[in-house]
Backbone as ProteinMPNN parsed JSONL, in Angstrom:
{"seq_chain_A": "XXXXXXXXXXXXXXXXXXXXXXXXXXXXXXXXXXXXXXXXXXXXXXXXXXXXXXXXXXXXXXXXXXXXXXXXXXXXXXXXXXXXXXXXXXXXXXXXXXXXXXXXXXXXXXXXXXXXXXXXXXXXXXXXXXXXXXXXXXXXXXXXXXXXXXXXXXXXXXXXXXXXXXXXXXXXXXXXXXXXXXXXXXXXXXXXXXXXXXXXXXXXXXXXXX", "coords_chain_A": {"N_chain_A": [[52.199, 191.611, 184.692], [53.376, 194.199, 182.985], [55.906, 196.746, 183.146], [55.019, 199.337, 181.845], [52.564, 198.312, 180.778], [51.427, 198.121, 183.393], [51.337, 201.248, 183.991], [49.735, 202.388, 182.086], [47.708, 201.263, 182.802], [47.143, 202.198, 186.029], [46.798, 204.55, 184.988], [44.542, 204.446, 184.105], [42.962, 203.706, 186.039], [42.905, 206.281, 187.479], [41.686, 208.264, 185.847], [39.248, 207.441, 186.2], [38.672, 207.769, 188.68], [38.914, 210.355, 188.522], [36.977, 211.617, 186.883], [35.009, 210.554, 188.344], [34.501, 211.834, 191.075], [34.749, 214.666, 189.994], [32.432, 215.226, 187.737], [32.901, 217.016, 185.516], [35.519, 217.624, 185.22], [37.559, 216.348, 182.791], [36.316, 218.012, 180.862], [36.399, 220.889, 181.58], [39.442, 221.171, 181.591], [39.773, 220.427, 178.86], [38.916, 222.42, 177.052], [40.372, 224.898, 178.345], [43.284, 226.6, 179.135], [44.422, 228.446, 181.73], [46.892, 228.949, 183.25], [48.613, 231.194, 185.794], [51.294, 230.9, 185.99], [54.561, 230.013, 185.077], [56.786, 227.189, 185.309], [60.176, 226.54, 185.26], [62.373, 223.961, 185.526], [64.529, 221.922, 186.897], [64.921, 218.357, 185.217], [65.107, 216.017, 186.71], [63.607, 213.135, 188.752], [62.776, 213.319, 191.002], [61.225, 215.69, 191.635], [58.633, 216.744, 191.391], [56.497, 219.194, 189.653], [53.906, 220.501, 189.77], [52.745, 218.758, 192.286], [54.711, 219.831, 194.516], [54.0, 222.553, 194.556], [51.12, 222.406, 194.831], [49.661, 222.454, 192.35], [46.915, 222.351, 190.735], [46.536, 219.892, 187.685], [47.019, 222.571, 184.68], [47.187, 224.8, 185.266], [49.539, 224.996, 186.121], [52.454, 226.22, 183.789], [54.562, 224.572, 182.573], [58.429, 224.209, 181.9], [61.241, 221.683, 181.774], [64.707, 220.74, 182.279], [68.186, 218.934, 182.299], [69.202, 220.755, 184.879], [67.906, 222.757, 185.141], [68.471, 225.025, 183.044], [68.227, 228.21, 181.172], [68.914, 228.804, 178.48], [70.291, 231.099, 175.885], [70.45, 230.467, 173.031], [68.989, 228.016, 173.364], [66.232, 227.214, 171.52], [63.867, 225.907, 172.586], [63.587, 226.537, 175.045], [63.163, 229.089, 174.841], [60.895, 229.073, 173.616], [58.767, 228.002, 174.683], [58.867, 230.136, 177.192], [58.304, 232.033, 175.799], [55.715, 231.594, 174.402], [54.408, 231.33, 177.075], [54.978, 233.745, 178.158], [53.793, 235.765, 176.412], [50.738, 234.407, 175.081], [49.828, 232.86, 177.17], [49.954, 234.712, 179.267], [51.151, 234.949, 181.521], [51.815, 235.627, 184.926], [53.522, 235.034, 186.747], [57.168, 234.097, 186.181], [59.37, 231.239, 187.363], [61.993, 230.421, 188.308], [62.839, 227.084, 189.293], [65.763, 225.464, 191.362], [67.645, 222.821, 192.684], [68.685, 221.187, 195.537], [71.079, 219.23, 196.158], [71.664, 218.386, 192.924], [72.403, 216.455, 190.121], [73.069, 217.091, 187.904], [74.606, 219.749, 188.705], [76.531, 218.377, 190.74], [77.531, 217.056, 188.713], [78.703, 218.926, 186.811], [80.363, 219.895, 188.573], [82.569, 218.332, 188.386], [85.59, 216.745, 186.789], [84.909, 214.543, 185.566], [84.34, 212.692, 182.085], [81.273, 212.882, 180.459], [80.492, 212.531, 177.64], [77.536, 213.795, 175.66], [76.639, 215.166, 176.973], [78.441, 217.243, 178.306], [78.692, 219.053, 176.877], [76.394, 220.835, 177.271], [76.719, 221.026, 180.176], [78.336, 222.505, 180.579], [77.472, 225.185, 180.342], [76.498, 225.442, 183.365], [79.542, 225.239, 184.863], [80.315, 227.526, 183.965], [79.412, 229.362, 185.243], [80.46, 227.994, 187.914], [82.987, 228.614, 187.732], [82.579, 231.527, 187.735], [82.044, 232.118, 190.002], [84.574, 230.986, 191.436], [85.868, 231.852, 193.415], [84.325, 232.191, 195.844], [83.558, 229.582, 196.03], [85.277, 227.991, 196.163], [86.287, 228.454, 199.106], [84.474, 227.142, 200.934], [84.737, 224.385, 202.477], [82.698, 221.9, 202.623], [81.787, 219.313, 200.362], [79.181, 218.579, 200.013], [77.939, 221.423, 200.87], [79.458, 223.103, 199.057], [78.129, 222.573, 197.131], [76.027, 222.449, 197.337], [75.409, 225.416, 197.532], [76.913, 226.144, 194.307], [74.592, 225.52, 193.335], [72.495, 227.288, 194.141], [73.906, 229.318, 193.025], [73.222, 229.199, 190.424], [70.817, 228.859, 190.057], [70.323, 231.543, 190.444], [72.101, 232.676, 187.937], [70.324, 231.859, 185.862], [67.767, 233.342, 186.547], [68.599, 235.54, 185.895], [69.37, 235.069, 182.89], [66.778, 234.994, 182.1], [65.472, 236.907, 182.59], [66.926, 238.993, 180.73], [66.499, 238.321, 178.149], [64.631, 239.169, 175.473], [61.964, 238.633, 175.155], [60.971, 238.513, 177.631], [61.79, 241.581, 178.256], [60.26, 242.991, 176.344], [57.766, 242.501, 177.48], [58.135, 243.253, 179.888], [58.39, 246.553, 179.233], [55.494, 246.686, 177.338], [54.034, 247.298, 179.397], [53.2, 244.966, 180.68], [52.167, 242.814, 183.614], [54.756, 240.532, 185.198], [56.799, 238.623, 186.569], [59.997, 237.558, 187.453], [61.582, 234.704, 189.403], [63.519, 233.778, 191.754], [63.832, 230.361, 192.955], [64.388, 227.365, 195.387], [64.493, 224.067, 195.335], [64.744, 221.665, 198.369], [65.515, 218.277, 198.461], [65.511, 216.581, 200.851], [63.486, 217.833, 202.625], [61.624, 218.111, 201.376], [60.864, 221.108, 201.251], [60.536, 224.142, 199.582], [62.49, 226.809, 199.297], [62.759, 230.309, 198.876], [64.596, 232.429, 197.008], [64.971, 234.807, 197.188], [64.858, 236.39, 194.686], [63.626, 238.159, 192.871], [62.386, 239.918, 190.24], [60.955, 242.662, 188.562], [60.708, 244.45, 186.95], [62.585, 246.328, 183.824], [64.307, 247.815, 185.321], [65.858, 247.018, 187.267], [67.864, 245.23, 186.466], [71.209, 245.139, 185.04], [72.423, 247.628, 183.565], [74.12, 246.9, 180.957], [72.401, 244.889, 179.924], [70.07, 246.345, 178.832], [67.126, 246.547, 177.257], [67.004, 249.672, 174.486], [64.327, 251.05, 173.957]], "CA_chain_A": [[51.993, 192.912, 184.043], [54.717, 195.065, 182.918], [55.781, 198.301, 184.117], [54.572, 200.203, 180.952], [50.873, 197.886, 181.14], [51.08, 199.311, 184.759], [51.358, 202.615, 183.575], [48.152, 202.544, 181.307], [46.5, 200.801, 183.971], [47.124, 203.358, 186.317], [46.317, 205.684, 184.372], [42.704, 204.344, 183.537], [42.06, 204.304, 187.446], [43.062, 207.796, 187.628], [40.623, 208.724, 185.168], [37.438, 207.129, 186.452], [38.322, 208.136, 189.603], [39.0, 212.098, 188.675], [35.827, 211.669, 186.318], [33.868, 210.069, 189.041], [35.043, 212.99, 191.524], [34.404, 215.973, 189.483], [31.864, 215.149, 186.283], [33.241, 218.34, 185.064], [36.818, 218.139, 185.477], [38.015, 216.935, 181.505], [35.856, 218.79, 179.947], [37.063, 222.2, 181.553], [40.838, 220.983, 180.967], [40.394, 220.311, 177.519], [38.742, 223.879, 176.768], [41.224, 225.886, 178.332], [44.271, 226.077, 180.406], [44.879, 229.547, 182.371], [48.007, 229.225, 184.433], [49.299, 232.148, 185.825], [52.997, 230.233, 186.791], [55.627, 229.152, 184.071], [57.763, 226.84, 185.916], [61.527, 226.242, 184.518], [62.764, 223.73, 186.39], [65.175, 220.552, 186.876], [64.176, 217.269, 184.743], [65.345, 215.646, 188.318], [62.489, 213.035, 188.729], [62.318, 213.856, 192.302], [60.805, 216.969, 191.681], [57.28, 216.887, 190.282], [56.293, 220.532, 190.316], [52.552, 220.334, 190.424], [52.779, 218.457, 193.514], [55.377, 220.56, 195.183], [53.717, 223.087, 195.251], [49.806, 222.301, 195.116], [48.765, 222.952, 191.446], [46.146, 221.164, 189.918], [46.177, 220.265, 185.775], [45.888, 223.68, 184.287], [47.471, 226.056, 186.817], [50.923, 225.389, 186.2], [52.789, 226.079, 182.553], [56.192, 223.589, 182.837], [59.815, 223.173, 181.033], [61.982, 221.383, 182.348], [66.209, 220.404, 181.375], [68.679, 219.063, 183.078], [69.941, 221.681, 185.627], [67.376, 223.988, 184.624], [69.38, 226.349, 182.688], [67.916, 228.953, 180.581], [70.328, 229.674, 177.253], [70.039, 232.276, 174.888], [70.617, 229.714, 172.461], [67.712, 227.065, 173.666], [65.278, 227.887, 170.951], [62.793, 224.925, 173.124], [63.216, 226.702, 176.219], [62.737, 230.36, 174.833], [59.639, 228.82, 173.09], [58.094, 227.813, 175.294], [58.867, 231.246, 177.732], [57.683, 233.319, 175.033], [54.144, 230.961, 174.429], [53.778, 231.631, 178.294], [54.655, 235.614, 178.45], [53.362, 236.239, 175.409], [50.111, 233.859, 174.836], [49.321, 232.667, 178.351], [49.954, 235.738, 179.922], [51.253, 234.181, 182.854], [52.353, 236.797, 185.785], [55.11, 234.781, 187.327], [57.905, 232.857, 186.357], [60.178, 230.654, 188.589], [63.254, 229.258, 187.695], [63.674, 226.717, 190.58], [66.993, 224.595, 191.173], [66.914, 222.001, 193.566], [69.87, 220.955, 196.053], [71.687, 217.608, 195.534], [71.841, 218.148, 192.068], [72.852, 215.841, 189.601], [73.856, 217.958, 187.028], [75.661, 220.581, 189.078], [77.772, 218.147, 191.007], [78.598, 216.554, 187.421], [79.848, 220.334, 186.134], [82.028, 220.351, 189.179], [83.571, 217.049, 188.463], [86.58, 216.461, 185.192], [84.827, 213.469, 184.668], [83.835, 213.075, 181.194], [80.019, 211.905, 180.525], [79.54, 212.474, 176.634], [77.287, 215.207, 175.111], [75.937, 216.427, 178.116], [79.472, 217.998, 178.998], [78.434, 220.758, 176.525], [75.127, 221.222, 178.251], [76.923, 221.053, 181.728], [79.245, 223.886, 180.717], [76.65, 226.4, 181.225], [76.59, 225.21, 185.029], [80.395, 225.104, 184.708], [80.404, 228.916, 184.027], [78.371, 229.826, 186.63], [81.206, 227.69, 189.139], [84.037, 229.756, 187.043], [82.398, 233.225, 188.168], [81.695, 231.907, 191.368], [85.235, 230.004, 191.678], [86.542, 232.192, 194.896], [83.327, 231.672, 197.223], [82.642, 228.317, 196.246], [86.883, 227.191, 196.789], [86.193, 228.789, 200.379], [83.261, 226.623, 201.456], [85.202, 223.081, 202.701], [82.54, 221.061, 202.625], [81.927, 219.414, 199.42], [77.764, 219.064, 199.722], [77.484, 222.792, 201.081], [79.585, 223.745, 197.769], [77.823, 221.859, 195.767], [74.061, 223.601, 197.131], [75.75, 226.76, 196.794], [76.322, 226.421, 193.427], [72.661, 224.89, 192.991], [72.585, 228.797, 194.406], [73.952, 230.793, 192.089], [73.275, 228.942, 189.029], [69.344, 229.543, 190.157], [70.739, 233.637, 190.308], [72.468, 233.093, 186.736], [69.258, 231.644, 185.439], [66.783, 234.251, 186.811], [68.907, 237.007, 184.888], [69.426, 235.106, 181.834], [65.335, 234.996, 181.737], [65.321, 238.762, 182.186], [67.584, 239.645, 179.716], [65.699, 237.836, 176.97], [63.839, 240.244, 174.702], [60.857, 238.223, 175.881], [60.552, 239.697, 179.215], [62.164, 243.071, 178.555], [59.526, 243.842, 175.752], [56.435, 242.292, 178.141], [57.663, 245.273, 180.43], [57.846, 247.764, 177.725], [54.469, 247.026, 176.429], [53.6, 247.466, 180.827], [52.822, 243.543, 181.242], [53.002, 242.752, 184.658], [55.472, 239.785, 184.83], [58.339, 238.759, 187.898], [60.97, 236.354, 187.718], [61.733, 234.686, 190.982], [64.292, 232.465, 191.947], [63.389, 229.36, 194.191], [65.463, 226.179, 195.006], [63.823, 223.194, 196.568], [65.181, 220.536, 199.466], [65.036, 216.929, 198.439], [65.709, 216.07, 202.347], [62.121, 217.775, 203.446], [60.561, 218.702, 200.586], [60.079, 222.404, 201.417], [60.854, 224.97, 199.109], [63.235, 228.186, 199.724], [62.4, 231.474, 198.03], [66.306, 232.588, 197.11], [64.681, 236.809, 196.838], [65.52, 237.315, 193.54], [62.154, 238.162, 192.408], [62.895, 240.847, 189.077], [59.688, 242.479, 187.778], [61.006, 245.626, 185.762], [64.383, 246.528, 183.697], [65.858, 249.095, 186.221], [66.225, 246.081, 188.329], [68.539, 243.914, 185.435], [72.526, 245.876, 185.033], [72.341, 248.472, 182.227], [74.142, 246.53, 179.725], [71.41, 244.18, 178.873], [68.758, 246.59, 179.29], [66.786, 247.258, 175.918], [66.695, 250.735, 174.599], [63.313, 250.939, 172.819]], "C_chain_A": [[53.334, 193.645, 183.937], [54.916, 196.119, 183.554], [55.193, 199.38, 182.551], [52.903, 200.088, 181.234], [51.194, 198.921, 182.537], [50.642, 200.623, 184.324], [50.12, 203.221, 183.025], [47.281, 202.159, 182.378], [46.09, 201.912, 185.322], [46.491, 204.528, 185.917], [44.255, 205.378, 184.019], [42.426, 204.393, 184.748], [42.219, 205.812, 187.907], [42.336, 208.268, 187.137], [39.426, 208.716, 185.347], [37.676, 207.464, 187.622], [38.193, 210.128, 190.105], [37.8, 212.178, 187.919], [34.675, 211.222, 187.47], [33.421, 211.561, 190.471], [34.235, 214.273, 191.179], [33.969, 215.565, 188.244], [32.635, 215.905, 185.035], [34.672, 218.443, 184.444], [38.056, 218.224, 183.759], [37.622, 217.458, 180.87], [36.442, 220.597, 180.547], [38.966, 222.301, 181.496], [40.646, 221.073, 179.798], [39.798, 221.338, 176.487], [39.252, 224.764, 176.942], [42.0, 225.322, 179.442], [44.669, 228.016, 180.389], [45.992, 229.615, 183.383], [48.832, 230.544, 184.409], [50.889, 232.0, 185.887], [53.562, 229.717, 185.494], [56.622, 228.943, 185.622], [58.904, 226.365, 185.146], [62.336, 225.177, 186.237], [63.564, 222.507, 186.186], [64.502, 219.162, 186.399], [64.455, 216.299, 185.847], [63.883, 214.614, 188.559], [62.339, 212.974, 190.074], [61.712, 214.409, 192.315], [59.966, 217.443, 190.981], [56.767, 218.338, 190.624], [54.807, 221.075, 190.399], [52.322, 220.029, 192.21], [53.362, 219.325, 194.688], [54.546, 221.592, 195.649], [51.402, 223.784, 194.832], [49.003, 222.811, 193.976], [47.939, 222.005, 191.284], [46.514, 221.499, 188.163], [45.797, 221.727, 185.241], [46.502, 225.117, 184.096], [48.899, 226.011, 186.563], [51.989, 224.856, 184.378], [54.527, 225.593, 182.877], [57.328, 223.414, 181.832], [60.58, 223.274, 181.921], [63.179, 220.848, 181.644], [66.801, 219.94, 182.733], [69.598, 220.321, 183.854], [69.456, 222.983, 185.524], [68.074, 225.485, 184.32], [68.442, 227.11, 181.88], [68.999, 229.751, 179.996], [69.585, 230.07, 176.515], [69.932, 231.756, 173.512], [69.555, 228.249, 171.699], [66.539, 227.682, 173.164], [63.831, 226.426, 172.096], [62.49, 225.826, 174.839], [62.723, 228.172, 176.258], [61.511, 230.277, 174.22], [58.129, 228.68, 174.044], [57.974, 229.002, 176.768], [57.94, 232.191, 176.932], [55.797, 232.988, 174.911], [53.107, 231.603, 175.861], [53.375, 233.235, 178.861], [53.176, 235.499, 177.64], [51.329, 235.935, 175.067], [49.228, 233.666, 175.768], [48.924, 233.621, 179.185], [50.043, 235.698, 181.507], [51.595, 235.194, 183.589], [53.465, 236.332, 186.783], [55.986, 233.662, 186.562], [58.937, 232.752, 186.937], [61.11, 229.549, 188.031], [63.449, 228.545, 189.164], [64.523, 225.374, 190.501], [66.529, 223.398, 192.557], [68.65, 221.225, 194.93], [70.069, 219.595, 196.079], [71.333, 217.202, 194.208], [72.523, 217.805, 191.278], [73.744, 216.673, 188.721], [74.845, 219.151, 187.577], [76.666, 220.059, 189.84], [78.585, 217.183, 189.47], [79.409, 217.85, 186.676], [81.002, 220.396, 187.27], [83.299, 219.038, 188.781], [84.19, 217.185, 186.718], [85.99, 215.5, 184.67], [83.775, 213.436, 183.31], [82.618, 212.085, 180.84], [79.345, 211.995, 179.752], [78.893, 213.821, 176.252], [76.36, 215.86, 175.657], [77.108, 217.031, 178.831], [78.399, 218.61, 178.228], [77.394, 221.295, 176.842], [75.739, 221.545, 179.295], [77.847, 222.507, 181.538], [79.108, 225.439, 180.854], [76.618, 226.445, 182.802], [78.025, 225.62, 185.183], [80.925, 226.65, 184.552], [80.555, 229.408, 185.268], [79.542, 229.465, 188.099], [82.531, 228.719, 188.835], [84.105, 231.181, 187.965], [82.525, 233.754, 189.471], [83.384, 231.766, 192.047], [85.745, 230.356, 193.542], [85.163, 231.94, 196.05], [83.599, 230.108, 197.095], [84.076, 227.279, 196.346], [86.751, 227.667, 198.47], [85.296, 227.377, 201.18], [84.224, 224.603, 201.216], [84.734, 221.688, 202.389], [82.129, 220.706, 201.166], [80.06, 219.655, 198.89], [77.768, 220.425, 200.029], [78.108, 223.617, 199.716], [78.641, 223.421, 196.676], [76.017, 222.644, 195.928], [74.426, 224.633, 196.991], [75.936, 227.185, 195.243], [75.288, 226.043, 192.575], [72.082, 226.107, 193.053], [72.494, 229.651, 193.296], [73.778, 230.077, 190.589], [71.51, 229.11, 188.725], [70.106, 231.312, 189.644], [70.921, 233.495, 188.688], [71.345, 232.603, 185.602], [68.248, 232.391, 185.35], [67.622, 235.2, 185.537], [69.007, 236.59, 183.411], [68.076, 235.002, 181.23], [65.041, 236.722, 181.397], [66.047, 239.859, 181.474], [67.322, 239.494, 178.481], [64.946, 238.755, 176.713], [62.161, 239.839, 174.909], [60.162, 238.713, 176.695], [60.618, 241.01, 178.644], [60.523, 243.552, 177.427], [57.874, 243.401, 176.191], [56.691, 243.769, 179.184], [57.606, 246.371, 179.935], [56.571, 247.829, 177.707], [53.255, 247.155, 178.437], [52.786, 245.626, 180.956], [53.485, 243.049, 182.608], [53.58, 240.703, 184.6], [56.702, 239.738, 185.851], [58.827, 237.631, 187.343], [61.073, 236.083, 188.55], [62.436, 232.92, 190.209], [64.314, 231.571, 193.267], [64.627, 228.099, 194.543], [64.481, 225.204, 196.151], [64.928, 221.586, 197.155], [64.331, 219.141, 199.073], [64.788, 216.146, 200.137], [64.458, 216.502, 203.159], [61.505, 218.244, 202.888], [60.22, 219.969, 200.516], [61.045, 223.48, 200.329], [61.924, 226.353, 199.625], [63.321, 229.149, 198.509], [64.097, 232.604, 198.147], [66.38, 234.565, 196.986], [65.369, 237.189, 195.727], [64.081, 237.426, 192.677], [62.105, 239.649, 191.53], [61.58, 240.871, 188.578], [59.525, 244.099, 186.609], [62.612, 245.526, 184.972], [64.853, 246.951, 184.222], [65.813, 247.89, 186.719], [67.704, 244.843, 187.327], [69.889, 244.892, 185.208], [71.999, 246.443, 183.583], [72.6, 247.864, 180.796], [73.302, 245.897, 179.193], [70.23, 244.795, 178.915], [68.276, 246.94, 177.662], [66.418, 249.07, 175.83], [65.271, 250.82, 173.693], [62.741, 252.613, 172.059]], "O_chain_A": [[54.214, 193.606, 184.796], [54.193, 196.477, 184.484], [55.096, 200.54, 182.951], [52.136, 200.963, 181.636], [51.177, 200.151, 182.59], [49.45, 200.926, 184.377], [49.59, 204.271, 183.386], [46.257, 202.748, 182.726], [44.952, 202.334, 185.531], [45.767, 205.291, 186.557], [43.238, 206.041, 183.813], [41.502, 205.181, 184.947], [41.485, 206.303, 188.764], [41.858, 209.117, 187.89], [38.589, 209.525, 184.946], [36.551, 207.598, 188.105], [37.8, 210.807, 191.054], [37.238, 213.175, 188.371], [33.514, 211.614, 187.353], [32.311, 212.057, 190.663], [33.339, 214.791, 191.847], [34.871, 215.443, 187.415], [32.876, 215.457, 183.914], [34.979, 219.12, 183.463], [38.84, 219.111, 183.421], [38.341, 217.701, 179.901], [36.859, 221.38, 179.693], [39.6, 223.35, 181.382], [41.38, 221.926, 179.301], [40.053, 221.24, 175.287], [39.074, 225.71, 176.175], [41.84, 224.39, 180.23], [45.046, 228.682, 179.425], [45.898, 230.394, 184.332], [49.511, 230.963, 183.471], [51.622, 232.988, 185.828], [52.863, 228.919, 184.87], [57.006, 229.716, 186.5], [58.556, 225.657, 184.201], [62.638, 225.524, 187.379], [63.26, 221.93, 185.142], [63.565, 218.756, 187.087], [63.565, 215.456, 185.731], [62.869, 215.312, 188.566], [61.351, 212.272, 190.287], [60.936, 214.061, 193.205], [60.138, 218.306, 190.12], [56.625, 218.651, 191.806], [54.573, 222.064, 191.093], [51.896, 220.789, 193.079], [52.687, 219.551, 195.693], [54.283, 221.706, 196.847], [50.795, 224.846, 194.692], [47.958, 223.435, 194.162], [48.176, 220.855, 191.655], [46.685, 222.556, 187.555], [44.639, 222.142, 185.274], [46.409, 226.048, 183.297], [49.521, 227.047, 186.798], [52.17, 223.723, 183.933], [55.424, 226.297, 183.339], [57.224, 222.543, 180.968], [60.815, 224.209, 182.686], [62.992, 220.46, 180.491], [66.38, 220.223, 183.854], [70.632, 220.731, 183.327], [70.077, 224.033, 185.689], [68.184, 226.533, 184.958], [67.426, 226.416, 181.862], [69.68, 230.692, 180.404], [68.434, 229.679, 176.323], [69.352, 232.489, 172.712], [69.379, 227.747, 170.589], [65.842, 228.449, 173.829], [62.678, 226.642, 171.722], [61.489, 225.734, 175.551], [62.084, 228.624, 177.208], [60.875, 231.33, 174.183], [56.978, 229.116, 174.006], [56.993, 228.788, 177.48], [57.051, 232.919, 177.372], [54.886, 233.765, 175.194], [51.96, 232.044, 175.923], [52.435, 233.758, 179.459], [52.023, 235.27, 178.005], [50.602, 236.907, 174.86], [48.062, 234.037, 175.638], [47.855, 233.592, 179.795], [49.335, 236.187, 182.388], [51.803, 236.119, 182.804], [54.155, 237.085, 187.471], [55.568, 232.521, 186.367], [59.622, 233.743, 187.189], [61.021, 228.414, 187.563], [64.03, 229.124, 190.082], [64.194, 224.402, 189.821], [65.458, 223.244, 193.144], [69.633, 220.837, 194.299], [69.102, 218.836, 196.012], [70.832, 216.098, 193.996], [73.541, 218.491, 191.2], [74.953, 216.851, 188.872], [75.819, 219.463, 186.892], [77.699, 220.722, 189.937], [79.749, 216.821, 189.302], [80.495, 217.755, 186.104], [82.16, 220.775, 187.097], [84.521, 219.004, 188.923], [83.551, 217.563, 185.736], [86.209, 215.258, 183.483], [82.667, 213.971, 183.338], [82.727, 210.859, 180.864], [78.13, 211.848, 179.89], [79.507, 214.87, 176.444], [75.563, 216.712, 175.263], [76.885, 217.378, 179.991], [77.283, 218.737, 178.731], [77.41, 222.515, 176.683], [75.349, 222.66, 179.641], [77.918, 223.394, 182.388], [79.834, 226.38, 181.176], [76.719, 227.523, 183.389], [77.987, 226.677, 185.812], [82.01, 226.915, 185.071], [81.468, 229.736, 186.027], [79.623, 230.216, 189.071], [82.962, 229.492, 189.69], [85.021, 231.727, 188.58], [82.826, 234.834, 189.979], [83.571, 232.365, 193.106], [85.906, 229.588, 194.49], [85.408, 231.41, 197.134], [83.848, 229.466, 198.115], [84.003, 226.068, 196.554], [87.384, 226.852, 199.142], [85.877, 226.762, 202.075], [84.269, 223.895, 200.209], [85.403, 220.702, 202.08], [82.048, 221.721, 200.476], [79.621, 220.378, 197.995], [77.445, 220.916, 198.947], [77.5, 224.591, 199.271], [78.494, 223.965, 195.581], [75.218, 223.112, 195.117], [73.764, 225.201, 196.122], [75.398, 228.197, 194.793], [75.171, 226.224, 191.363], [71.19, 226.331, 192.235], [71.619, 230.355, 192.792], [74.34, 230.627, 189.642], [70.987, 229.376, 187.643], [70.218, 231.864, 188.549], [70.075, 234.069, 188.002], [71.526, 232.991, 184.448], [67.621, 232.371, 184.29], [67.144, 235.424, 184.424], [68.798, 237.472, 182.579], [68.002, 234.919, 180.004], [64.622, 237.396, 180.455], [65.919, 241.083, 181.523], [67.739, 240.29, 177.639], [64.446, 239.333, 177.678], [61.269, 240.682, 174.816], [59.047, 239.229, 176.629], [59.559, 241.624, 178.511], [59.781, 244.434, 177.858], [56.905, 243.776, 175.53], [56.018, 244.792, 179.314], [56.725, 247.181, 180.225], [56.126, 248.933, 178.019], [52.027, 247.089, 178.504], [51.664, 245.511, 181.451], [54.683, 242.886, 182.843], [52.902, 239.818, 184.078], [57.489, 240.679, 185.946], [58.113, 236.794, 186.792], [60.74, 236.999, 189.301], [62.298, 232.005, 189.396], [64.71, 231.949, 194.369], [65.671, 228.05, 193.893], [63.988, 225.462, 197.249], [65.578, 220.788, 196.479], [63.136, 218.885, 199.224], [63.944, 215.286, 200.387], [64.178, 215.88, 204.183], [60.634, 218.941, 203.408], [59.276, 220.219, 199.767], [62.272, 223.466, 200.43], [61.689, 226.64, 200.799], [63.82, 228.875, 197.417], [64.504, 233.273, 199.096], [67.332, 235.322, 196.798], [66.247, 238.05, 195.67], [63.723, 236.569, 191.87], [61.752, 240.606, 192.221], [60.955, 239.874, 188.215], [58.645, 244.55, 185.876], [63.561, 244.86, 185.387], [66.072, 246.852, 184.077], [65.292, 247.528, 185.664], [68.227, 243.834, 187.8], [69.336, 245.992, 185.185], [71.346, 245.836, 182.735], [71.901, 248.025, 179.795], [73.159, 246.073, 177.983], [69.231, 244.084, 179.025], [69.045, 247.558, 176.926], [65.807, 249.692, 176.698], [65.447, 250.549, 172.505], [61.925, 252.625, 171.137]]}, "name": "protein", "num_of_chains": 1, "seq": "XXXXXXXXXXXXXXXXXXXXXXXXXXXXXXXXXXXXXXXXXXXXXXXXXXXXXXXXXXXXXXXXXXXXXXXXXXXXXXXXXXXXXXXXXXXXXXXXXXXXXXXXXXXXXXXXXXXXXXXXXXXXXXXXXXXXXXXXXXXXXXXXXXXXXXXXXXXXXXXXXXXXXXXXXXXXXXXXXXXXXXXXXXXXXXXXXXXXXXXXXXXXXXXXXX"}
């Protein structure tokens, strides 16, 4: 059998055994999906984010990139933000990064790896802004989760500076950002307190005047 056959095969015992389970269970998936959670998170296949952190099918609205960035630019990733404010009416979203990441120790490195530099150069900022903490810090993994750190931070704000958010709190939609980062080494999550759920909380310049 191949690894694709696998895959289908798999997949058909998964089915008779979630149909056998719960009679119920595709027919109320394929009538609606209410998730309160947009997750933005690392395409990293470590890091299935159902599992992590205990959704079922339904419950949790997902995009994922490498290095989970959120650009101003990324009409796929503001599409799918706006579907979730806007449509879903989700009440949190969570940009979470993940430590021993691929993509942020490839922005620290010169080496060149094609046309995901110009993707990586958003991360690559983020070490720029950072450059004096993160030249302090000796070791090279503890720099390298630090800026797994702040590139979660420069992610959360570039969510809440999007006209997306700002005009869900305008119109009084409740709505937080929160920035997470999760441990490949024990699986457990860390909640990084950047959890933004109005504009006074975002610096004046990007605040909308309406």
């Amino acid at each position: 059998m191949t690894l694709l056959e696998e895959c289908f095969a798999a997949n058909r015992r998964w089915a008779e055994t979630t149909a056998a389970e719960d009679p119920d269970f595709f027919k109320r998936l394929e009538s609606l999906q209410s998730p309160e959670l947009l997750w933005i998170g690392c395409s990293d296949s470590r890091l299935p984010p159902n599992e992590i952190i205990g959704r079922a099918p339904g419950e949790l609205f997902v995009h994922r990139n490498v290095g989970n960035l959120v650009e101003h630019t990324d009409v796929n990733c503001l599409s799918v933000l706006q579907y979730a404010v806007d449509v879903l009416k989700v009440r949190h979203v969570i940009v979470c990064g993940h430590y021993g990441c691929g993509g942020v120790r490839a922005a620290m490195s010169s080496q060149p790896l094609g046309l995901i530099d110009n993707w990586l150069r958003h991360i690559r900022d983020v070490h720029l802004w950072n450059r004096e903490e993160l030249a302090a810090i000796a070791d090279p993994d503890a720099r390298a989760n630090r800026l797994a750190e702040l590139n979660v931070e420069a992610q959360v704000a570039n969510v809440c500076h999007t006209t997306i958010i700002q005009d869900a709190w305008q119109r009084g939609q409740k709505v937080t950002v929160h920035g997470w980062i999760y441990a490949l080494r024990d699986g457990l999550l860390r909640d990084l307190d950047l959890a933004i759920e109005s504009a006074e909380q975002i610096p004046p310049e990007y605040r909308l005047v309406y």
